[in-house]
N, CA, C and O atoms as CSV, one atom per row, in Angstrom:
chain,resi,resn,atom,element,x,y,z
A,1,UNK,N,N,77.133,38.872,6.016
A,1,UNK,CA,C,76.982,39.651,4.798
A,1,UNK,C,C,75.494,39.795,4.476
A,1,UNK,O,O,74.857,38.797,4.811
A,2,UNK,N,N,74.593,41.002,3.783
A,2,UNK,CA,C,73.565,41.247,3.615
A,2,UNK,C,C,73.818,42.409,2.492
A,2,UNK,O,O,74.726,43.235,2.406
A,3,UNK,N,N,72.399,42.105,1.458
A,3,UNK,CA,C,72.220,42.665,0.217
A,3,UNK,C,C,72.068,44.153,1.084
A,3,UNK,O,O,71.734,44.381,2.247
A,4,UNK,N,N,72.411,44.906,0.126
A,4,UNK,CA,C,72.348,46.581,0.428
A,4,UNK,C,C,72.312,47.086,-0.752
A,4,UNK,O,O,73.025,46.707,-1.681
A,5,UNK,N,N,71.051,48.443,-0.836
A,5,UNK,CA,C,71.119,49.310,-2.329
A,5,UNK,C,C,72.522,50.368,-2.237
A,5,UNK,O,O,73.225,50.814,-1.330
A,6,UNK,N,N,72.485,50.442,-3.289
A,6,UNK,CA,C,73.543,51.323,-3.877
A,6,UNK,C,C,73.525,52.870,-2.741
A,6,UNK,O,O,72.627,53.702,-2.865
A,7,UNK,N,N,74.892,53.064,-1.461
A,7,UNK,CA,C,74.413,54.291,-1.481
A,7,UNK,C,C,73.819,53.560,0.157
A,7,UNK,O,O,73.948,54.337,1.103
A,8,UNK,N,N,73.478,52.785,0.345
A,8,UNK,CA,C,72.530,52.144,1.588
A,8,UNK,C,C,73.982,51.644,2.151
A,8,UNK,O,O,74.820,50.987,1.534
A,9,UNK,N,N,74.052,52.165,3.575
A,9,UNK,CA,C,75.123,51.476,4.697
A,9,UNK,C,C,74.622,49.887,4.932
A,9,UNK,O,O,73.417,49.661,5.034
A,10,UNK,N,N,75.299,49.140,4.989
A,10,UNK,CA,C,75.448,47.862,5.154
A,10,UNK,C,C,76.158,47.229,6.568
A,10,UNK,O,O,77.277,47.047,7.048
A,11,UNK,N,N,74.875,47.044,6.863
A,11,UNK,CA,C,75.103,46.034,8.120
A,11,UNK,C,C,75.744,44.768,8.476
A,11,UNK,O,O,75.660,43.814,7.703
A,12,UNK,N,N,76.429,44.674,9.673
A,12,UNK,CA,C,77.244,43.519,9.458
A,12,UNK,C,C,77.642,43.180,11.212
A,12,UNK,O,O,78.368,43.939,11.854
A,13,UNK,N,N,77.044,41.965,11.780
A,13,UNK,CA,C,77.768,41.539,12.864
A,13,UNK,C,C,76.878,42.176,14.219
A,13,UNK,O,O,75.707,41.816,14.339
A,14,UNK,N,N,77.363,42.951,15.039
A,14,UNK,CA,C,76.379,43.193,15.853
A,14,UNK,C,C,75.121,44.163,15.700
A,14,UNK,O,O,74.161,44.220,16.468
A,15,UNK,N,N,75.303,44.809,14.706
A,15,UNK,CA,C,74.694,46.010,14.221
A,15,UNK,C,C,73.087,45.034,13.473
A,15,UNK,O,O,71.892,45.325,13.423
A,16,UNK,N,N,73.827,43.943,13.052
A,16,UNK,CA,C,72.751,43.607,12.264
A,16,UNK,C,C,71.923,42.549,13.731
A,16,UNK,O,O,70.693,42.494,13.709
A,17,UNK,N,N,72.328,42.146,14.349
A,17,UNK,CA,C,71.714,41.411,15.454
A,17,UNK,C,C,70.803,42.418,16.141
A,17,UNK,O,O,69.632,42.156,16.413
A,18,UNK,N,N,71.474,43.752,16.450
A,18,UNK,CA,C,70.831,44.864,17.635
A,18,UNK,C,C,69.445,44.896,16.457
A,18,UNK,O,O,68.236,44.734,16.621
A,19,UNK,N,N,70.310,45.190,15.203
A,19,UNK,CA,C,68.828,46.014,14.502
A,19,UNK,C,C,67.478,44.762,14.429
A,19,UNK,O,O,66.295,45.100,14.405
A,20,UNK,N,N,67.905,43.418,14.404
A,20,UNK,CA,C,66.832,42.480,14.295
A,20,UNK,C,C,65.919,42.437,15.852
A,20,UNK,O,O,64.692,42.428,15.945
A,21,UNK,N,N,66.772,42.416,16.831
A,21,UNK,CA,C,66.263,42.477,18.027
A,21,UNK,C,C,65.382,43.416,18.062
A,21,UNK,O,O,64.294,42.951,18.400
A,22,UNK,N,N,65.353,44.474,17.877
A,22,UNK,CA,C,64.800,46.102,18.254
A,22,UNK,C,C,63.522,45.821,17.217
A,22,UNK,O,O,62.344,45.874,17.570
A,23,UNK,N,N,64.001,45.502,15.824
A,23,UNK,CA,C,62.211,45.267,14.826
A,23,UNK,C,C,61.528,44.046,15.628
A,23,UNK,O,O,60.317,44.048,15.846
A,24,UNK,N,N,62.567,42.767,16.150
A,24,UNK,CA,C,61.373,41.683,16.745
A,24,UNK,C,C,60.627,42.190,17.613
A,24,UNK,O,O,59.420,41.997,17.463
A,25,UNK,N,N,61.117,43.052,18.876
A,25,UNK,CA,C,60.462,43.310,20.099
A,25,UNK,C,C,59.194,45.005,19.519
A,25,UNK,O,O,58.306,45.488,20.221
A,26,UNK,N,N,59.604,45.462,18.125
A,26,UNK,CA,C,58.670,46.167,18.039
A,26,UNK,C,C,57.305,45.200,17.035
A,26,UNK,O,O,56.140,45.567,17.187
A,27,UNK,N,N,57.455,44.627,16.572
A,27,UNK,CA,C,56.569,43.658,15.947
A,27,UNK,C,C,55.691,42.609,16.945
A,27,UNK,O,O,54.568,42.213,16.635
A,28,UNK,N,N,56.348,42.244,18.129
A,28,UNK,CA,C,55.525,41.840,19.371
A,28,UNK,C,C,55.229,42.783,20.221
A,28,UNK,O,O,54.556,42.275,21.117
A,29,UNK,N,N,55.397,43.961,20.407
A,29,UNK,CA,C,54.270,45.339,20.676
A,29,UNK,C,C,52.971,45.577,19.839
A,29,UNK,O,O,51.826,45.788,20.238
A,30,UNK,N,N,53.477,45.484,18.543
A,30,UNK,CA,C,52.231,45.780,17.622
A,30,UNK,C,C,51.427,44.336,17.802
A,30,UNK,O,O,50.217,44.560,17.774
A,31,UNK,N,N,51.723,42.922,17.979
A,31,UNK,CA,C,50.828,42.109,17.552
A,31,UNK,C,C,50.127,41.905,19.187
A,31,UNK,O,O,49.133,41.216,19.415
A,32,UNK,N,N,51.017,42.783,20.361
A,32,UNK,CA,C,50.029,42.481,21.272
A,32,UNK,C,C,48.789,43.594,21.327
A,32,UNK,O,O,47.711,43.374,21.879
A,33,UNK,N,N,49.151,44.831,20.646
A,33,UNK,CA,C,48.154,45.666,20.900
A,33,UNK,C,C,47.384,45.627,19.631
A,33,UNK,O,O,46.672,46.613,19.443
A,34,UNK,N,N,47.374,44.903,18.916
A,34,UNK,CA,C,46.182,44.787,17.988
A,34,UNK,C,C,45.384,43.383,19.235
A,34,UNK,O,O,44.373,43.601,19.904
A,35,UNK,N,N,45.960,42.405,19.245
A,35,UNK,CA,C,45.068,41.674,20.066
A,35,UNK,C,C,44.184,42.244,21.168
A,35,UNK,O,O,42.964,42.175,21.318
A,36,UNK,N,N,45.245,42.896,21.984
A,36,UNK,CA,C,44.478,43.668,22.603
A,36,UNK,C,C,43.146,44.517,21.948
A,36,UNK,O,O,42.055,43.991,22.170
A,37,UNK,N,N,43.145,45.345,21.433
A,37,UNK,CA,C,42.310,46.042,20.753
A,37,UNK,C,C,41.349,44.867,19.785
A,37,UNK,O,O,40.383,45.353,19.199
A,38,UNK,N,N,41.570,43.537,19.637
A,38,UNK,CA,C,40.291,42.765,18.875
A,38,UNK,C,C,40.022,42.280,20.281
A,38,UNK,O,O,39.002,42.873,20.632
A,39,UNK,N,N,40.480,41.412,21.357
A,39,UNK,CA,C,40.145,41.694,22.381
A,39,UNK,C,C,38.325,42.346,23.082
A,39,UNK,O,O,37.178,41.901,23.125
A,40,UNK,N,N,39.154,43.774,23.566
A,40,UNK,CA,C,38.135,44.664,23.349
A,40,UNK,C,C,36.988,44.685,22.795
A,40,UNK,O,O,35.964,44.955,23.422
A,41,UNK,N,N,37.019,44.372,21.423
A,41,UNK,CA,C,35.464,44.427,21.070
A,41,UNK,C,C,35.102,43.053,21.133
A,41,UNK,O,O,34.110,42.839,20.436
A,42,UNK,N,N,35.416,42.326,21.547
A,42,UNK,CA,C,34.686,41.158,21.546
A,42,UNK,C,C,34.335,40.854,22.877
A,42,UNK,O,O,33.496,39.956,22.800
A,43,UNK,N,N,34.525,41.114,23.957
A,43,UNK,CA,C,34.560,41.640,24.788
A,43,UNK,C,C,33.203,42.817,24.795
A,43,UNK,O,O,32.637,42.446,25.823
A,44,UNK,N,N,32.625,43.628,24.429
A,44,UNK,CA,C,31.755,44.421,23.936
A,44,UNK,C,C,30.533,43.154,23.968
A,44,UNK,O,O,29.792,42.854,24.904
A,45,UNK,N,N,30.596,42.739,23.024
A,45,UNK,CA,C,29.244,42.129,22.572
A,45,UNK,C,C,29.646,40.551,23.660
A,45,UNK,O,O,28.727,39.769,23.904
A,46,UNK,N,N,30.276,40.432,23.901
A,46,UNK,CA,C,29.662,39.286,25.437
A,46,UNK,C,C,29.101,39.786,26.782
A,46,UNK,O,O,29.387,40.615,27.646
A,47,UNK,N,N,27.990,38.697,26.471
A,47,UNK,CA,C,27.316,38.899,28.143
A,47,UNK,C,C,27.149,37.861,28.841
A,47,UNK,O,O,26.646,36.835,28.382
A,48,UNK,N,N,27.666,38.029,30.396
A,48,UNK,CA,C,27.470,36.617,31.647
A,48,UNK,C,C,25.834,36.447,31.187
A,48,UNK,O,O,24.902,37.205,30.918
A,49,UNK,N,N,26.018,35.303,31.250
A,49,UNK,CA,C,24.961,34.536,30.978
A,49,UNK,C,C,25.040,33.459,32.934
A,49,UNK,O,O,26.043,32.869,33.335
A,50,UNK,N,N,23.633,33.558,33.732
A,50,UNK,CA,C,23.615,32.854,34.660
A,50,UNK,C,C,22.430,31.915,34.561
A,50,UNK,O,O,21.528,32.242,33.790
A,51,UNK,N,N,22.321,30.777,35.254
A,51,UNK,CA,C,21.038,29.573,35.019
A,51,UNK,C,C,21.318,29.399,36.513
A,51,UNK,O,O,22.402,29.411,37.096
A,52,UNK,N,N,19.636,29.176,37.164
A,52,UNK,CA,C,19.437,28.597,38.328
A,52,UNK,C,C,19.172,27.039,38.086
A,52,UNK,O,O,18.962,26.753,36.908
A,53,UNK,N,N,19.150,26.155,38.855
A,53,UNK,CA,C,18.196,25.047,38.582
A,53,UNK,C,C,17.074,25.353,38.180
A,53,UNK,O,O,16.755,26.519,38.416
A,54,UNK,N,N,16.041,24.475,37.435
A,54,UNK,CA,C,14.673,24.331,37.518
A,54,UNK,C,C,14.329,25.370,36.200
A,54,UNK,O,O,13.247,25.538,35.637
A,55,UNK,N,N,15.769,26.058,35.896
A,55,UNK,CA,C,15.219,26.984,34.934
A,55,UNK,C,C,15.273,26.439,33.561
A,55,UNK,O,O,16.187,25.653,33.312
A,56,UNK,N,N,14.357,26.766,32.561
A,56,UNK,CA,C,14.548,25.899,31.035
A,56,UNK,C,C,15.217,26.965,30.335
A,56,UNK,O,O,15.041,28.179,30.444
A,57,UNK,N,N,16.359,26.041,29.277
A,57,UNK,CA,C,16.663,26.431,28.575
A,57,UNK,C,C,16.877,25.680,26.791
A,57,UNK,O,O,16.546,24.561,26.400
A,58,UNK,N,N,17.436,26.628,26.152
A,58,UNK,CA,C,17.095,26.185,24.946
A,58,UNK,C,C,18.595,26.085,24.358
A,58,UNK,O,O,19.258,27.097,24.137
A,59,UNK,N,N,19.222,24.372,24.050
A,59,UNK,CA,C,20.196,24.203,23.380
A,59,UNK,C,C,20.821,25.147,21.956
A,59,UNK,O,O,19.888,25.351,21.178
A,60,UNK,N,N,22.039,25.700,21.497
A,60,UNK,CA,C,22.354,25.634,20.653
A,60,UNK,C,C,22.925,24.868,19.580
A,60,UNK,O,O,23.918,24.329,20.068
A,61,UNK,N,N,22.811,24.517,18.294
A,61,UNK,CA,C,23.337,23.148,18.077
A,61,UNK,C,C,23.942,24.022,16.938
A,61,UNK,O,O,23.446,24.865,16.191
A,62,UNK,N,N,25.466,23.399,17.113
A,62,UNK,CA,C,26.442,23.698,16.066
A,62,UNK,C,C,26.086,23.226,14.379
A,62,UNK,O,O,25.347,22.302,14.038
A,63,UNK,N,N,26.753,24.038,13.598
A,63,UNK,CA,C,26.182,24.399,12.434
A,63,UNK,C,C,26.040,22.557,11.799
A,63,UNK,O,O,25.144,21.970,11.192
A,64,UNK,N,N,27.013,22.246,12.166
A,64,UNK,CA,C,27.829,20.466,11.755
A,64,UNK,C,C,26.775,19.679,11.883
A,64,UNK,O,O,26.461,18.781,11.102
A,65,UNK,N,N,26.013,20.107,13.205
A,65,UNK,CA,C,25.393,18.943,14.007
A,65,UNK,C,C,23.874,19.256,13.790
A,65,UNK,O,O,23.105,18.642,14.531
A,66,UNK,N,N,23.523,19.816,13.202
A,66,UNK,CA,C,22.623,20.328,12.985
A,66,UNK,C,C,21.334,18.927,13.524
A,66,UNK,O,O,21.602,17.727,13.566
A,67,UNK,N,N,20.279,19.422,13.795
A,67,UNK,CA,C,19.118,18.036,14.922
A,67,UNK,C,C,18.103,18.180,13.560
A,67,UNK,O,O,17.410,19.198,13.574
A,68,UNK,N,N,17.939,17.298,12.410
A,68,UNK,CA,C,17.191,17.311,11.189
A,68,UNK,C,C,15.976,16.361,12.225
A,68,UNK,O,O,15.993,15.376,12.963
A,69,UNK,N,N,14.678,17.694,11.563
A,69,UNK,CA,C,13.513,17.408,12.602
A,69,UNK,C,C,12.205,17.885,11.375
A,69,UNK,O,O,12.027,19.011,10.912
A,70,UNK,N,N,11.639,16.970,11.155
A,70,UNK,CA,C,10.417,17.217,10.042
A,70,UNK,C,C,10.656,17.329,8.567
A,70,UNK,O,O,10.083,17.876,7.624
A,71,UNK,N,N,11.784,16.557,8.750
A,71,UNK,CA,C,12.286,16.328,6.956
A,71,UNK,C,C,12.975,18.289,6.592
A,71,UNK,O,O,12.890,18.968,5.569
A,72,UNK,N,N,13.539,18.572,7.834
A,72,UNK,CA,C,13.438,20.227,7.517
A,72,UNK,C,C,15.524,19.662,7.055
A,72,UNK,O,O,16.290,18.727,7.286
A,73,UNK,N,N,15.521,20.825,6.413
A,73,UNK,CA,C,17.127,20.436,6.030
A,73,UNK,C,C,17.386,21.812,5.188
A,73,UNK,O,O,16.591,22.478,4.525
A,74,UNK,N,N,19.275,22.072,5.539
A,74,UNK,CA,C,20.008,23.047,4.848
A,74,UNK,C,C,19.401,24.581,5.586
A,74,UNK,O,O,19.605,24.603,6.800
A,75,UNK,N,N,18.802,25.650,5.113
A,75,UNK,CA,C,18.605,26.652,5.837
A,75,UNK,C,C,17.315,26.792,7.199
A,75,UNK,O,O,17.076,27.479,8.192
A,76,UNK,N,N,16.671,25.469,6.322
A,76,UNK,CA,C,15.510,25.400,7.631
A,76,UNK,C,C,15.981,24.326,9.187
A,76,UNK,O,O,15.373,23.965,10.195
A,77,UNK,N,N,16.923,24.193,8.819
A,77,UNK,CA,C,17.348,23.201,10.064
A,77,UNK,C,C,17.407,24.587,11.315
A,77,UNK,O,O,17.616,25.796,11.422
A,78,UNK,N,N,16.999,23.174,12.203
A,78,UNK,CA,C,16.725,24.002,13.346
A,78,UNK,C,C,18.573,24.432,14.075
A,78,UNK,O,O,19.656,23.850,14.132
A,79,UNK,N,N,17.994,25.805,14.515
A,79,UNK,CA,C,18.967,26.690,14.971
A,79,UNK,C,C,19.414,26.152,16.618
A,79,UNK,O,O,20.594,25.965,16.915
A,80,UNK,N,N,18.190,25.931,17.672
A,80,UNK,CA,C,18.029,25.836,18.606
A,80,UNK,C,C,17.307,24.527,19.195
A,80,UNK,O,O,16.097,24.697,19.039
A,81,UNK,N,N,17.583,23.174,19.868
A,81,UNK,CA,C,16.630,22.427,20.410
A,81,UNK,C,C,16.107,22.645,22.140
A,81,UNK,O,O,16.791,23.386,22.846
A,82,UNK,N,N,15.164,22.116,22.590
A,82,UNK,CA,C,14.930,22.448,23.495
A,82,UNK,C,C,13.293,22.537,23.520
A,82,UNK,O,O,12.564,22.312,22.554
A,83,UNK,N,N,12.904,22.892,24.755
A,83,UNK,CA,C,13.555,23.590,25.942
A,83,UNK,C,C,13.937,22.583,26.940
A,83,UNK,O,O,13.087,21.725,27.178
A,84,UNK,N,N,15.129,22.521,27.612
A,84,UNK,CA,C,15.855,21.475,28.768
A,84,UNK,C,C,15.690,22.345,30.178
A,84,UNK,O,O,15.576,23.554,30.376
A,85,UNK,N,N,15.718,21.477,30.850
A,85,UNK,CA,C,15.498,21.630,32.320
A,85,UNK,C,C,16.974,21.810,32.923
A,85,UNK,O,O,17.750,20.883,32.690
A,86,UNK,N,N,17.424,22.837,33.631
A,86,UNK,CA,C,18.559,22.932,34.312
A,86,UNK,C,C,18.514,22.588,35.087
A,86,UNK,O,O,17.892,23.226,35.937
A,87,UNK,N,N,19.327,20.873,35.580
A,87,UNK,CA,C,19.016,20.299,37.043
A,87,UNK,C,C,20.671,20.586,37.555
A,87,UNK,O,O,20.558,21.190,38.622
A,88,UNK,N,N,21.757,20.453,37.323
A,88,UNK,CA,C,22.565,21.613,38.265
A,88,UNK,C,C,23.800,21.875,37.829
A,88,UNK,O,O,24.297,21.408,36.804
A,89,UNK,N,N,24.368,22.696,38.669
A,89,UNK,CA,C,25.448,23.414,38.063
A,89,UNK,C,C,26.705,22.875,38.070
A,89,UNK,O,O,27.110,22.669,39.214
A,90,UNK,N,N,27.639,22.504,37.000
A,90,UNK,CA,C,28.528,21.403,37.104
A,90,UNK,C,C,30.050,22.210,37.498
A,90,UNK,O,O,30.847,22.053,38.423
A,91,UNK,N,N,30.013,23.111,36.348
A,91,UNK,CA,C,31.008,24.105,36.872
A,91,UNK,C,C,31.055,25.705,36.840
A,91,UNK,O,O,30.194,26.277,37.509
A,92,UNK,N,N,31.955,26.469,36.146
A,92,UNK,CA,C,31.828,28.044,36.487
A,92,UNK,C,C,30.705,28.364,35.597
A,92,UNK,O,O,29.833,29.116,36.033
A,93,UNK,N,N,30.583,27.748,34.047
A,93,UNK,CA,C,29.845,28.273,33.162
A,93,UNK,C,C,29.118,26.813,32.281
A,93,UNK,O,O,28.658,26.837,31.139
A,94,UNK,N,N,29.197,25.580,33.231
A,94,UNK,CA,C,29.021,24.650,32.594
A,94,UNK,C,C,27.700,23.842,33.718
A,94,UNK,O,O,27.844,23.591,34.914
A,95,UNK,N,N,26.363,23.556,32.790
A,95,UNK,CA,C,25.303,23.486,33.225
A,95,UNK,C,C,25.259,21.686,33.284
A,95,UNK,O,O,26.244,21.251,32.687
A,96,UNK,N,N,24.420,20.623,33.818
A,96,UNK,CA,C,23.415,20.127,33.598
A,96,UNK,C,C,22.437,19.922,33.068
A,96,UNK,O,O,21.555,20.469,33.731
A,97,UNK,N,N,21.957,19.351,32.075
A,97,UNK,CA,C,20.734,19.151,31.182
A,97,UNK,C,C,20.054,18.008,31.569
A,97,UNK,O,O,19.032,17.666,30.974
């Protein structure tokens, strides 16, 4: 049994199963092609990033962890420490310091 307006056919039994099936599988169309499509632009603004050995680079340090250096604190904390020496390559995108 299910509420129905005045005048509105009322579903009942398989009718109401088909009709739930048919909105689930269109509601997982839409939530894959919005992913898809955020996806995409994020995707846009990434770039392979490659490091040889021997090459320096400059840490990012998460907002949390911030490296308090010269009594500096809150917006002056440093963004970046460094510069580190890349001595080798550990895995696909994961360096040595």
């Amino acid at each position: 049994m299910c509420w129905a307006e005045v005048g509105e056919a009322q579903l009942t039994g398989p009718e109401m199963i088909q009709e739930s099936t048919e909105k689930i599988v269109l509601i997982k169309r839409r939530i894959q092609a919005a992913q898809d499509r955020q996806k995409s632009y994020a995707d846009l603004k990434r770039k392979l990033m490659e490091f040889r050995v021997e090459d320096r680079v400059m840490l990012k340090v998460s907002p949390g962890k911030r490296v308090i250096r010269f009594d500096k604190r809150g917006k002056l904390n440093l963004r970046y420490v460094g510069p580190f020496k890349v001595l080798a390559k550990v895995g696909k995108v994961a360096y040595m310091l």
